[in-house]
C-alpha positions in Angstrom: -16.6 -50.9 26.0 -13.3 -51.3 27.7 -12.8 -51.3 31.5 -10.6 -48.1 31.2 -13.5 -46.2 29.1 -16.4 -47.9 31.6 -14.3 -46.1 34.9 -14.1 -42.7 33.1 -17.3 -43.1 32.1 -18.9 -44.1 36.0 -16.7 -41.2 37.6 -18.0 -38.6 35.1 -21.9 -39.8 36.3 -21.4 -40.2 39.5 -22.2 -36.2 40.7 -25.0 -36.2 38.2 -26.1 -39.8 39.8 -25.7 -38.6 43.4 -27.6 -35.9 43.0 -30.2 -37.1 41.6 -30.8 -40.3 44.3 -30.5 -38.2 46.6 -33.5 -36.0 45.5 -35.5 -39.5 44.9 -34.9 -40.5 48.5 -35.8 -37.8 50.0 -38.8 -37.3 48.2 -39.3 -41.3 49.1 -39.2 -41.3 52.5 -41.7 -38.5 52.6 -44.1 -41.2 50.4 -43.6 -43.4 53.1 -44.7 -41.2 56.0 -40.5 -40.5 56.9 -40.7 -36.7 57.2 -38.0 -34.5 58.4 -39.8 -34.3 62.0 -39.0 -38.0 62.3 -35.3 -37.7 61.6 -34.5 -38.6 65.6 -36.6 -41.4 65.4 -35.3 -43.3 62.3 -38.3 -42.0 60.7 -40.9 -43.4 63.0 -43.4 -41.1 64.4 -43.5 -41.6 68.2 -44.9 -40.0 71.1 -42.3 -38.9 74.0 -44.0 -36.5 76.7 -40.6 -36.6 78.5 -38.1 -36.5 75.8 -36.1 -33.1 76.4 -34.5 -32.4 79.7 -36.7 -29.2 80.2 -38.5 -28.5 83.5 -41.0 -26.5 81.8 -40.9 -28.1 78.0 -40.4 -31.8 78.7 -42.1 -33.4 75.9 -40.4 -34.0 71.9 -43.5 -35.6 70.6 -43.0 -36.3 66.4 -45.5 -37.1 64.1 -45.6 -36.9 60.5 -48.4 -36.0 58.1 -48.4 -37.9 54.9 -49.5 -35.4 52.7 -47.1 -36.4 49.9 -48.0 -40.0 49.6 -52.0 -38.7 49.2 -51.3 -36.2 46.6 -49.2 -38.4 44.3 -51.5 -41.6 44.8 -54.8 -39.0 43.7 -52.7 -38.4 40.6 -52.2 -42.2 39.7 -55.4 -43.5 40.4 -57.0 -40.3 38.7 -54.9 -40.7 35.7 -54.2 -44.6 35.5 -57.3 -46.3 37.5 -58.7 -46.9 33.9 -55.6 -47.8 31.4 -55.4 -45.9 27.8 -56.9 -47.1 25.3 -54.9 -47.7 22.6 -56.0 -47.5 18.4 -54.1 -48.2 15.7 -56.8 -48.2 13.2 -56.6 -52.2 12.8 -58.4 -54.0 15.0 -56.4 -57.7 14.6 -53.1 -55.5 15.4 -55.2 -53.6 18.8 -55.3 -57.3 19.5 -52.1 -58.3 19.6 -50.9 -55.5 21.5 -53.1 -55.4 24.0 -51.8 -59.1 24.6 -48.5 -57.7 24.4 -49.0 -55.0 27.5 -50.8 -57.8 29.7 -53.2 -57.6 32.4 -50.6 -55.6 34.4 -50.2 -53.1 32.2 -52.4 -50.6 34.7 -50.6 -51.6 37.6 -47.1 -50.7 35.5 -48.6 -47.4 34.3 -49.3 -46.2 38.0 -45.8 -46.8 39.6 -44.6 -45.2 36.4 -46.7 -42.4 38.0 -45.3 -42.9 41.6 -41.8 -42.9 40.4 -42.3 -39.9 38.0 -43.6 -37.6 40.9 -41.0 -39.2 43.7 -38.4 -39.1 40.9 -38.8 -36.7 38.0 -38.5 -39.5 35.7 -39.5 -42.9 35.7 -38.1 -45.7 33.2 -39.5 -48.6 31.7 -37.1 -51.5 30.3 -38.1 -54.3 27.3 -36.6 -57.5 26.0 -37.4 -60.2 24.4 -37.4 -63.5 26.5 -36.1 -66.9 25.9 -39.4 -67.8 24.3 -39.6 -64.9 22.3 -41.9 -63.1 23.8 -42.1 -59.3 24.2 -41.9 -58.1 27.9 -41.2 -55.2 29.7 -40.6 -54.0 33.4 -40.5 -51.1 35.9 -37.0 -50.0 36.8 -35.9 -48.3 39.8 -35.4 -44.8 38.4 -32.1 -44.6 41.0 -30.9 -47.3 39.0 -30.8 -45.6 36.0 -28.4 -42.7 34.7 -29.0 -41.4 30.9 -26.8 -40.2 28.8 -28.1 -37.9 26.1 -26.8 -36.2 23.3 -26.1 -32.2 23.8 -27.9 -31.3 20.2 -31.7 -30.2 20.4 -32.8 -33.3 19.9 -31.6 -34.9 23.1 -31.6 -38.1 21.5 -31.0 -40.9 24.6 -27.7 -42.3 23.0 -26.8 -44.7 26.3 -27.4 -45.6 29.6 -25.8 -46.6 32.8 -27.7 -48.9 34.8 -26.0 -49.6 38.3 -27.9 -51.5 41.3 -26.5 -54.0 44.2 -26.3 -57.4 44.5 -25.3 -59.9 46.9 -22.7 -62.6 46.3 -23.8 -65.5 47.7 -20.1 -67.6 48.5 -19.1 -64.6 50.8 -22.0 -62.7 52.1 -21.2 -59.3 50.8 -22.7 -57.2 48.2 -21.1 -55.7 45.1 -22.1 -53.6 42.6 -23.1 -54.2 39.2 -22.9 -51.7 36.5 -24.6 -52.4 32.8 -23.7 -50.3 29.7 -26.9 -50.1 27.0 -26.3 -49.2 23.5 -28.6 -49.5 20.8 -26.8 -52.0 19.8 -25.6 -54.3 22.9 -25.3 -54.2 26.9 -22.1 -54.7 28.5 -21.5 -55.5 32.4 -19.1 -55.0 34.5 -18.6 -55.0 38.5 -17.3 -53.5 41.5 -17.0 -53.0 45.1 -14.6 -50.0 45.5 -16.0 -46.5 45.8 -13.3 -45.1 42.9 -13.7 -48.7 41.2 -10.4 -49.0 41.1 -11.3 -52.7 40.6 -13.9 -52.5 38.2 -13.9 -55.8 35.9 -15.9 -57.4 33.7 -18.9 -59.9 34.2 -17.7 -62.8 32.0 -20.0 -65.3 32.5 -22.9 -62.7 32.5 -24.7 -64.0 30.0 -25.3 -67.4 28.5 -24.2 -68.0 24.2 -26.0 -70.3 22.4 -25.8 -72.2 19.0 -28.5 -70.8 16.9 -28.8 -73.8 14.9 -28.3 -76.4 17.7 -30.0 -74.2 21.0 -27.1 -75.5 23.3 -25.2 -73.5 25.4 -21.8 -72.9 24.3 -20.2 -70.5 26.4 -20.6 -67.2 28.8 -20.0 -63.5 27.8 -20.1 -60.1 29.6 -21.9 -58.6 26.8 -25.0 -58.9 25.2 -26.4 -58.4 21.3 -29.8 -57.7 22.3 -30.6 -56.6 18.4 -33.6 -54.4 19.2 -32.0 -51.6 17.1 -32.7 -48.7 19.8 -31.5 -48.6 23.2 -34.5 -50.9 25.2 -35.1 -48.2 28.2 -38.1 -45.6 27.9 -38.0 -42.5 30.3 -41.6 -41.6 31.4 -40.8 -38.1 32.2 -43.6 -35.9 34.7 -42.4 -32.4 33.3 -39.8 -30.7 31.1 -37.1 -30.4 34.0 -38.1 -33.6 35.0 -38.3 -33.0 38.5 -39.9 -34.7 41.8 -43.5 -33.1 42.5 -42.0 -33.2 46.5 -39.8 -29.8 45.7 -43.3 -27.7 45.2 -44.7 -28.5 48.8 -42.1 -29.7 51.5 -41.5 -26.9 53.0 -44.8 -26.4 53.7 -45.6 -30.3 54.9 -42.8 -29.1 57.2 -44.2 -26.2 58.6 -47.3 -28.6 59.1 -45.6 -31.1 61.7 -43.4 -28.2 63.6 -47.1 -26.6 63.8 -49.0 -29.4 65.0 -46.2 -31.1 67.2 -46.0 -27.7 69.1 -49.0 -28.2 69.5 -48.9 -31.6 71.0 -46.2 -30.5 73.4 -47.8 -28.0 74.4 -51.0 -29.8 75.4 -48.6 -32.3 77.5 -46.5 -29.7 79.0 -49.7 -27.7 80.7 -50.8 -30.7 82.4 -47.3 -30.2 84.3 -48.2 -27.2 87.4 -45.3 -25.7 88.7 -45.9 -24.2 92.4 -44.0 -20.9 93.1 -43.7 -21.0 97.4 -43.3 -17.9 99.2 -42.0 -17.8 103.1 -43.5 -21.6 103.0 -43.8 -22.4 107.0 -43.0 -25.7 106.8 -39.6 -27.7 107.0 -39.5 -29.9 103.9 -41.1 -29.8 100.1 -42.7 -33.9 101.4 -44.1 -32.3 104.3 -45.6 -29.8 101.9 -46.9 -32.7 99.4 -48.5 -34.7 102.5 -50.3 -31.5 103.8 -51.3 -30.6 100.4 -52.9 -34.1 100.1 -54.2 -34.0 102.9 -55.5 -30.8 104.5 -55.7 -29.4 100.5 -54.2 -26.3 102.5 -50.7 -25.2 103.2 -49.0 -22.6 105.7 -47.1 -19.6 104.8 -45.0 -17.4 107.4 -45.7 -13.7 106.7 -44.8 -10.6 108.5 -47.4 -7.7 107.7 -46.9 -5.0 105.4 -46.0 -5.5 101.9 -45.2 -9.1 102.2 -45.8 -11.2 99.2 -45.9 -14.6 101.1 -48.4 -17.1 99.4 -48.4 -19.8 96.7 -48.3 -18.7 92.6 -48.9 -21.2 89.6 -46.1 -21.2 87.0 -48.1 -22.7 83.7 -48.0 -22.7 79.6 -50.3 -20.5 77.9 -51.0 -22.0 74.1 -51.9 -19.7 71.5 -55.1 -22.1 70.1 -56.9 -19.6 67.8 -53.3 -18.6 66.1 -52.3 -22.1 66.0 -55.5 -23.7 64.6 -56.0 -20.7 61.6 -51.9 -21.3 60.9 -52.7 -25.1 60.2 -55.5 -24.7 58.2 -54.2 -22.1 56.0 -50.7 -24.3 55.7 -52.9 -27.6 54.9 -54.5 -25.1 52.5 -51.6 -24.2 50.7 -50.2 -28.1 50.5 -53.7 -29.0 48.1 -53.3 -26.0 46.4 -49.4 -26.3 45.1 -49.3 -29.5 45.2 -52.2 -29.8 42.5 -54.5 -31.9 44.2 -58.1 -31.9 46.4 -58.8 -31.9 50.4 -60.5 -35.1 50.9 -62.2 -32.4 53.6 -64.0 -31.0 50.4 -66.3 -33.1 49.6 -67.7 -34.1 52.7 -68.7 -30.2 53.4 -70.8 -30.8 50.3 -71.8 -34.6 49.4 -74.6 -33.5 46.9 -71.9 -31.3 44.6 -73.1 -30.2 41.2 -71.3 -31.9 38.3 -70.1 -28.0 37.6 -68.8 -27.8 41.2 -67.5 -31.3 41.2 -65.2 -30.3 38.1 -63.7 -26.9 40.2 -62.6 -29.5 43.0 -61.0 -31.2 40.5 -59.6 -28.4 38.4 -56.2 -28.6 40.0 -55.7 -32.0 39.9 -56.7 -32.2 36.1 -54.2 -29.1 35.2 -51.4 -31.9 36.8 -52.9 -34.9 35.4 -53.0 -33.3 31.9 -49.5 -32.4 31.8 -48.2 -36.0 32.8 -51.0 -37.1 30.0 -48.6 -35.0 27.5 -45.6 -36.2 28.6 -46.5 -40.1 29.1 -48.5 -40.2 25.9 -45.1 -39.5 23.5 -43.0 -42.6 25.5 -46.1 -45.1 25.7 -45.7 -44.3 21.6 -42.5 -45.9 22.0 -43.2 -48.6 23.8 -46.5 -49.5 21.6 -43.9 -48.9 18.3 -41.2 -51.7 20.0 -44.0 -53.5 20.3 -45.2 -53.4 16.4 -41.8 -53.7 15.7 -41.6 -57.2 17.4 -44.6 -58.5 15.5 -42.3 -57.2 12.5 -44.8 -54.4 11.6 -43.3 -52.7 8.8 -44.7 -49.3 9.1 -44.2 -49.3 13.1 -42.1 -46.3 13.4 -44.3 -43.8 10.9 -48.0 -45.6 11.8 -50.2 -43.2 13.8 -51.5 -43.8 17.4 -54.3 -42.5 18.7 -54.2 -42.8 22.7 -57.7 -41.7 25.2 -56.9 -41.5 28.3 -59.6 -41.9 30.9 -59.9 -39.9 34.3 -61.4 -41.8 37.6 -63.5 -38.9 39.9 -66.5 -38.6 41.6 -69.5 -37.5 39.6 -72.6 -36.8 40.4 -74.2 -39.5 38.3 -78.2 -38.8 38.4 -77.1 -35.3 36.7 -74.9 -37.3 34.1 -78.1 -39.5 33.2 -80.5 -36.3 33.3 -78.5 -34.9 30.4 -77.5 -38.0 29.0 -81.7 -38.5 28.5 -82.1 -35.3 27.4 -79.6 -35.5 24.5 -80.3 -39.3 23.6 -82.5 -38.8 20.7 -80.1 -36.4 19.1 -76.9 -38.4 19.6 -75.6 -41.7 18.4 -75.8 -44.9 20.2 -72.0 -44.5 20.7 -71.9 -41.1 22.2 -75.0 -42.2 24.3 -72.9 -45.1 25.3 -69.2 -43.3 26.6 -71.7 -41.2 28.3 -73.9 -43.5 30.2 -72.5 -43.4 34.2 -73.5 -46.3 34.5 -71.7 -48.2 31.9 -68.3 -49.1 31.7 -67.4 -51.0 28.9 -69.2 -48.7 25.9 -68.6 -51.2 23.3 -70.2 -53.9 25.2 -73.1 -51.5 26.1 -73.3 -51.2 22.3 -73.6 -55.1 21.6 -75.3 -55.6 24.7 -77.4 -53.1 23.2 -77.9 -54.6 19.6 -79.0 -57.9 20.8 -81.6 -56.7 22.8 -83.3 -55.0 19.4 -82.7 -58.0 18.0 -84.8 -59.8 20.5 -87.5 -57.4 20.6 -88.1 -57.2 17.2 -88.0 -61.1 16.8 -85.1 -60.9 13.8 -83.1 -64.1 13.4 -80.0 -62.6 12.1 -78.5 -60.6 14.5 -76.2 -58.5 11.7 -80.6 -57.9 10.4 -79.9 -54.3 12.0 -77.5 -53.7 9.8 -80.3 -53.9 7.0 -82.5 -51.1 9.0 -83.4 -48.0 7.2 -82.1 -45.1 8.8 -85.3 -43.8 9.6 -86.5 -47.3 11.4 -83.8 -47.0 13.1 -84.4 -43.8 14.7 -88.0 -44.8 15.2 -86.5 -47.3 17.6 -84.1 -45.2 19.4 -87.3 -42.5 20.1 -89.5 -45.9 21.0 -86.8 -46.9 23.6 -86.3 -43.4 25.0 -89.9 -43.2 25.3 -90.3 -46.3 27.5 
């Protein structure tokens, strides 16, 4: 791409881009506890009981409530505590792609979470490394503006990937702007706002002699040969927007609510004293009396003379205040889709029927992210296949099970799952156990304790079982 084409390109994206950070900020400084209420105090929460020049309403107390940050981390860790497991019907190939994901890949799959519900969108980025290995990263979604096609399809046909970085021989920071195609990535940089000086990055990236391996030169853009543009978009719902834009309003009402409250308590320690026809000369000689006598003389003349001392004091509404929070805190669980922690300690010995209602919210959220993750893990598991030079990798079929992490009540799972034993297979037996949590495992674990038992020397010997010796020893085990 030229330079000429790259500016007309960056100033058409910009509104779209602007709009969109700004939404991701927001909704990020409300995951880090920075709510609106803390705006004065550079997003601290701080206690000031004499922060407004007010006789009677002195104190500007502000304290946020992190409601945000608890409802999106339920979602992750209910949705992504235990990774997907991943089938494609061949066992040697599960192999190799689990390898391929790594032992982060749960860790990578909940800030794709965090960063779909702070964001709308999060993206995921692949290459292939020096060594020619696959890997693949988290991107900061304000990093990343798409650029789609305007057919139904909304096929992702480019993307503009622009983030800071600091030049080290002056001390100042620039910005760097990279152009993906599905064919190559080119970068430029700039520092002005209109990038009016926009140029490219020509030492970039390094060229090398295939045959020899040496380094032969620099080049601002990069043949990355991957055949499809290498950035997925984990998107949490069809507008793609932050989970923050269902609630904040009401996580505002919250803090107003409850630091009123919190002035209030401060301002009615402060008495105001009303004197009428006071008979002495000076207010001190009224404190010392006070202190001292604990009485205080008033001139009056008879009659209808309202000479005396009054108390000027704040009333607080508690009853309206305390049924406004808790209907407010109400409403923040309920649209934002996820479960009072306050609910399960008012009944610690739930049903597994009641347990499930807590979580039906939560679920109805989890589920649609499930829907909309499961299509763009595809992708990634296909790039993948197509590294290992699969040659069905783009028609194969993948079967994803995603797990859910929630509190069960497991001496009711067991009851049932002992109930239903003799009538199930040892695998359905297995998923179900609560106590289990690697099923296949339980299954071999399983298997070689027969084996044992029964004193055979081949372990594949059950294999060889009739099928009604078999069940003999299912109903034998259940039994004891």
């Amino acid at each position: 791409m030229e330079i000429k084409q790259m500016q007309d390109l960056l100033k058409a994206t910009d509104k779209r881009r602007n709009k969109f950070n700004h939404q991701f900020q927001r909704s990020l400084r409300y995951y880090k506890n920075e709510n609106d209420i803390t705006n004065r105090n550079n997003g601290e929460s701080k206690l000031n009981e004499h922060g407004k020049d007010d006789i009677l309403r002195s104190a500007d107390n502000r304290v946020s409530h992190n409601f945000h940050e608890l409802l999106v981390d339920q979602e992750a860790g209910y949705l992504t505590t235990v990774p997907p497991d991943i089938d494609i019907e061949d066992d040697n190939l599960n192999t190799k792609i689990t390898d391929a994901l790594g032992d982060e890949f749960k860790l990578r799959l909940n800030q794709l979470v965090v960063d779909a519900a702070n964001a709308g969108v999060g993206w995921l980025h692949y290459w292939i490394d020096g060594d020619g290995q696959f890997r693949y990263g988290i991107v900061s979604p304000n990093q990343v503006t798409p650029i789609y096609s305007s057919d139904l399809n909304r096929k992702l046909i480019a993307v503009r990937r622009t983030y800071r970085q600091l030049n080290p021989d002056n001390g100042k920071y620039f910005n760097i702007h990279e152009y993906w195609t599905d064919k190559d990535c080119t970068v430029f940089k700039s520092e002005l706002p209109n990038y009016s000086d926009l140029e490219l990055c020509e030492n970039w990236f390094s060229i090398y002699d295939v045959s020899s391996g040496d380094e032969t030169g620099t080049s601002s853009v990069l043949k990355h040969g991957l055949g499809k543009i290498p950035f997925i978009p984990f998107s949490k719902n069809k507008y793609e927007l932050p989970d923050l834009k269902k609630y904040k309003g009401l996580i505002d009402v919250y803090d107003n609510v409850y630091n009123g409250f919190v002035n209030d308590v401060d301002d009615i320690q402060q008495v105001i004293l009303i004197l009428t026809n006071y008979g002495g000369e000076s207010l001190k000689e009224f404190k010392e009396t006070l202190k001292e006598a604990h009485a205080i003389k008033v001139d009056s003349v008879g009659g209808t003379d309202k000479s005396g001392v009054d108390k000027l004091t704040i009333d607080i509404p508690v009853e309206a205040r305390n049924t406004l929070l808790q209907s407010t805190k109400s409403d923040i669980f309920t649209y934002g889709e996820g479960i009072d922690p306050a609910d399960f300690k008012n009944d610690s010995n739930a049903s597994g029927t009641a347990i499930k209602m807590l979580y039906s919210t939560l679920e109805l959220k989890a589920g649609t992210t499930e829907s909309y993750f499961t299509d763009s893990l595809n992708t990634l598991i296909r790039a993948i296949m197509n590294w290992l030079h699969i040659g069905d990798a783009d028609s194969r079929p993948i079967n994803q099970t995603w797990h859910r992490n929630q509190v069960q009540n497991d001496l009711e799972k067991a009851q049932t799952v002992s109930q239903v034993a003799q009538y199930s297979s040892d695998e359905a037996v297995a998923k179900a156990n609560p106590i289990v949590d690697d099923w296949q495992q339980e299954l071999k674990d399983r298997q070689d304790d027969i084996v044992k038992r029964d004193g055979y020397d081949d372990p594949n010997a059950l294999d060889n079982i009739e099928p009604d010796d078999d069940q003999q020893h299912k109903e034998d085990d259940n039994n004891k």
